[in-house]
C-alpha positions as CSV (number, residue, x, y, z in Angstrom):
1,X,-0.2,-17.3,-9.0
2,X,-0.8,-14.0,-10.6
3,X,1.4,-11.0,-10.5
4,X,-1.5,-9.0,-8.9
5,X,-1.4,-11.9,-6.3
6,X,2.4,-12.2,-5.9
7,X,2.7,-8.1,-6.1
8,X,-0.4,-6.2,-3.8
9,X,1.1,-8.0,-0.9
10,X,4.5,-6.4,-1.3
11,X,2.7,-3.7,-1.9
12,X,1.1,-3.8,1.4
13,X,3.1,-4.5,3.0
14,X,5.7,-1.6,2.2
15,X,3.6,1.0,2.8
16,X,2.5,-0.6,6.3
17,X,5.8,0.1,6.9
18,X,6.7,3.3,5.7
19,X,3.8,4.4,8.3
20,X,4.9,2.4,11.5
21,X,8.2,4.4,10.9
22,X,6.0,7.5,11.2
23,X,5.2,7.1,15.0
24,X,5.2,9.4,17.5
25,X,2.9,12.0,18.9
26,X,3.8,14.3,16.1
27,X,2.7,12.3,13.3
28,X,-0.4,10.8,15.0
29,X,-3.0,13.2,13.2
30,X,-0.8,12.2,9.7
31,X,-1.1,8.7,10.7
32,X,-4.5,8.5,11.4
33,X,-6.0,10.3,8.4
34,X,-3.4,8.0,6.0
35,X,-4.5,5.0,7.6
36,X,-7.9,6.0,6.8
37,X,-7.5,6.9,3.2
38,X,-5.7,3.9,2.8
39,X,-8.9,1.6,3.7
40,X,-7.5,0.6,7.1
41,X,-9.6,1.9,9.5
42,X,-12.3,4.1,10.1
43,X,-15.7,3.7,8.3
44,X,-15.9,1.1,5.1
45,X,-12.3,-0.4,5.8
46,X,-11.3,-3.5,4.0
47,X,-10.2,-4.9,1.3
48,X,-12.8,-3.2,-0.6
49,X,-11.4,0.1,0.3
50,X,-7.8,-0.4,-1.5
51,X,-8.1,1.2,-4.3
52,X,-4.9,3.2,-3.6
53,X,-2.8,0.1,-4.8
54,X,-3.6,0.7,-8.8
55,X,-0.8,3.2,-9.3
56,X,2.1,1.4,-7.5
57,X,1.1,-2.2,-8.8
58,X,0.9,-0.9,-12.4
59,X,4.3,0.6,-11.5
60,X,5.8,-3.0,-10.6
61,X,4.0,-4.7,-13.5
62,X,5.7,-1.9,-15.9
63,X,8.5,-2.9,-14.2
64,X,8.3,-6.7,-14.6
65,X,7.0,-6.2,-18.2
66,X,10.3,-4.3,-19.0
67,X,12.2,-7.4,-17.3
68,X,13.1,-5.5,-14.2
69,X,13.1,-7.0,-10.7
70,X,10.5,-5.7,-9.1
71,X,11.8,-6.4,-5.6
């Protein structure tokens, strides 16, 4: 198992969850364009359209490299 493999699912799945904690009808219009831009939903979602993961995975990987915990 990679680190990319081990890592991009944490990644996931944080920031899944940093947007179910944005719920409510003020947030909706927030919600909805960030699930969007984060490949999601809407046209061309998918794992092809998660290219917003780069930055926080080389984060981790810096991390890791440095002999952090990454957790």
């Amino acid at each position: 198992m990679t680190f990319q493999d081990m890592l991009l699912p944490a990644i996931e799945d944080e920031m899944r969850a940093v947007l179910t904690r944005l719920n409510g009808p003020r947030y909706a219009e927030m919600q909805a364009m960030l699930t969007y831009h984060l490949g999601w939903e809407g046209e061309g979602a998918g794992p092809k359209a998660r290219g917003k993961r780069v930055r926080p995975l080389l984060l981790l990987l810096t991390m890791a490299a440095a002999g952090g915990r990454w957790e």
